[in-house]
TIGU-505998 format. One record per residue (C-alpha): x, y, z. Coordinates in nm, 2 decimals, m for minus. Layout:
BEGIN
NODE    east   north      up
NODE       X       Y       Z
...
***
This chain:
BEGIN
NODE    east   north      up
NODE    0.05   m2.57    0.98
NODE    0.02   m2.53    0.62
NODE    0.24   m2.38    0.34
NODE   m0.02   m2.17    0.26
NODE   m0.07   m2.03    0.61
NODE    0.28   m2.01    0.71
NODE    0.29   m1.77    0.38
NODE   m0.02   m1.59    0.49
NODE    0.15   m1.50    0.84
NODE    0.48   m1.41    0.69
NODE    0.32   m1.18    0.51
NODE    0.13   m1.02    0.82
NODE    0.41   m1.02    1.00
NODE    0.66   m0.83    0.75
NODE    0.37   m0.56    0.65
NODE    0.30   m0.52    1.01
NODE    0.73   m0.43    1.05
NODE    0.74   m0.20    0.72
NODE    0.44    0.02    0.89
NODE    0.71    0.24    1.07
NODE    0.91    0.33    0.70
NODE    0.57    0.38    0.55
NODE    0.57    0.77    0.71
NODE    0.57    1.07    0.43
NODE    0.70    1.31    0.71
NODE    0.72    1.33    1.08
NODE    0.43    1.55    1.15
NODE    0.23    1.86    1.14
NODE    0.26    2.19    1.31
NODE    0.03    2.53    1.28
NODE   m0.03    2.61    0.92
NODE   m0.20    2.84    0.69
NODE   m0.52    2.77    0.49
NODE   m0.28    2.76    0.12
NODE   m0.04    2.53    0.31
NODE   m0.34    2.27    0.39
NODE   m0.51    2.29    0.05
NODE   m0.16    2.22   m0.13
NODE   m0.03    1.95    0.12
NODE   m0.18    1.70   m0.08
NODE    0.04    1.76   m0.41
NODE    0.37    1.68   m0.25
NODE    0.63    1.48   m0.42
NODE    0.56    1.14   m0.14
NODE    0.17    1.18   m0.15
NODE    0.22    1.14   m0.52
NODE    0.47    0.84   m0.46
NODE    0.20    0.67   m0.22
NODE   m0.11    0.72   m0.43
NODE    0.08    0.54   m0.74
NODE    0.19    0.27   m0.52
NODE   m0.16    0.22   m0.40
NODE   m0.29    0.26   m0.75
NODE    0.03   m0.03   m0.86
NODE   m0.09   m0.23   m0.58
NODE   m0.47   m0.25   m0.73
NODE   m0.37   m0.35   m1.03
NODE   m0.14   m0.66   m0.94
NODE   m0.42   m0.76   m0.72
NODE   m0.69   m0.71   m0.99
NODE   m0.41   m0.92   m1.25
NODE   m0.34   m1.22   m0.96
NODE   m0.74   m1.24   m0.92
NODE   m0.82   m1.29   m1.31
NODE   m0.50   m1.53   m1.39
NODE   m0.66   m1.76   m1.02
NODE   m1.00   m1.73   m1.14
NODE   m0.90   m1.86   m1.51
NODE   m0.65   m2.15   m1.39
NODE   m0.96   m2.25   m1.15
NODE   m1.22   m2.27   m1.43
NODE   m0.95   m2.52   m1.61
***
């Protein structure tokens, strides 16, 4: 197997084990329509969406810096 693989699957395997700590709260019971529309402002949605939003833009930076060292 190559390096590159072996990396690949290390990967897969350490995102698939962080999915359980990757939970904002344990659940959801019976709650009123101002509770629903406001869920969505809490302090870990807002920690989530900039970590996705962080996440985009080291992709998007890795993919330009590959695509310039390839066309060298």
């Amino acid at each position: 197997m190559q390096s590159k693989h072996i990396r690949r699957a290390t990967a897969a395997v350490l995102l698939t084990a962080l999915t359980g700590a990757a939970q904002a709260h344990g659940g959801h019971g019976p709650h009123e329509l101002w509770d629903m529309l406001t869920h969505a402002f809490g302090v870990e949605q807002l920690l989530a969406l900039c970590g996705v939003g962080l996440g985009v833009v080291v992709v998007r930076a890795w993919r330009a810096r590959r695509a310039q060292s390839k066309s060298m």
